[in-house]
N, C-alpha and C positions, 0 to 999 in steps of 0.2 A: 504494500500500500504506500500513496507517496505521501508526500508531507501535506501537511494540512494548509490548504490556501486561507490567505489573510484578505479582509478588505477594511477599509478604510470608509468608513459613513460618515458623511455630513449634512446633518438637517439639522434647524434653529428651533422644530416645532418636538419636543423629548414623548408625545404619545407616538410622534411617526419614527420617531428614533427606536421607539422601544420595538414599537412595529417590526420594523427592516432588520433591526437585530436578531429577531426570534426567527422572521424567515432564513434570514443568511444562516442562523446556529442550525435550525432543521436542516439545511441543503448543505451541512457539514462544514462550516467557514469558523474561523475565528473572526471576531467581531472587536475592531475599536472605533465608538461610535462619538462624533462631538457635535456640538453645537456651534462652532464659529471660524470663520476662516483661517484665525490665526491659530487654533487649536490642531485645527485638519495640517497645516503647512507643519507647524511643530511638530506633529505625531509622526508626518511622512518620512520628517528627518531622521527621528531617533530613530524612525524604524530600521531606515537604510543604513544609519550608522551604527545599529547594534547587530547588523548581518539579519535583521529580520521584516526583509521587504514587504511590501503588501501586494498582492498578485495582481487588487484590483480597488478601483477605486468609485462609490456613487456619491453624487454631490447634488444636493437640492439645487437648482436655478437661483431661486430668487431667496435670499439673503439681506438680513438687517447689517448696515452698516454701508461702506465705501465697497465691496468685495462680492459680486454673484459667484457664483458656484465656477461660472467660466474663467474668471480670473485667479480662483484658487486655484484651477486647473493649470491655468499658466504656470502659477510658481512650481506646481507640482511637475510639470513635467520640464522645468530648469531641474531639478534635480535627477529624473527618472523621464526623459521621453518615449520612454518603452509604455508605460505605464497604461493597461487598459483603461477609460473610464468611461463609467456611466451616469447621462444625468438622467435629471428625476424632477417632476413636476405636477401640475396642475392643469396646466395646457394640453389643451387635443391630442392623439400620438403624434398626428401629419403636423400640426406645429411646432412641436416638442423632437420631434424628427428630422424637421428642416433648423431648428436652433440648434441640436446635437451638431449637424454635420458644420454649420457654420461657426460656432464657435472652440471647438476642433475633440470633442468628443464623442468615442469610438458606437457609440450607443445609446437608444433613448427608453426609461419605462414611467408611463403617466402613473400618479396617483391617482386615485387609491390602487394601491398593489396588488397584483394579482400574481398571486405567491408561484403560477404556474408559468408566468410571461417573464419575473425576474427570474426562474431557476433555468428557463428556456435561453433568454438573452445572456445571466451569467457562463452557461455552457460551453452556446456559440463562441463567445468572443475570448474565454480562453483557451479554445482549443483551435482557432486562428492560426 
């Protein structure tokens, strides 16, 4: 068996947090889940510097403060451009599908979750 894939959550709202956490633990992930974009940049780093990368990364769009979801992805992938990631919203899929691709991540799944569309999209896109 291999090693257990990591992902990296970040949503501002902690019932969708606790949400996406329990799905990722069911479909076998280690889960570290934050609220803010300097929290998500912080984690990504110790991850990579303690030798314990994160396979994958979903990041809410829309964000309290100066920072959406797509500019954390930026700093995230100065660090790691390998880095899958997937975002995550409110908006239509075909909205949130055309934002995915233009703001330059690998993947898009609308809120509310549908525990079978994130284990289907986390799949696809690690086995890319």
């Amino acid at each position: 068996m291999g090693k257990i894939k990591r992902v990296l959550v970040l949503d501002d709202e902690e019932m969708i947090l606790d949400l996406v956490t329990d799905i990722f633990q069911l479909i076998g992930f280690e889960v570290v889940p934050v609220t803010n974009a300097k929290a998500a940049i912080e984690e990504f780093q110790k991850a990579k510097g303690e030798g314990q990368p994160f396979d994958l990364v979903l990041f809410d769009m829309t964000l309290p403060g100066d920072m959406d979801g797509a500019t954390v992805l930026k700093e995230i992938r100065k660090i790691d451009p390998d880095i899958k990631a997937i975002v995550s919203s409110g908006y239509s899929q075909e909205e949130l599908k055309s934002k995915a691709g233009e703001t330059g991540f690998d993947a898009a799944v609308p809120k509310p979750y549908s525990i079978t569309l994130l284990k289907e999209t986390v799949e696809e896109l690690l086995t890319k």
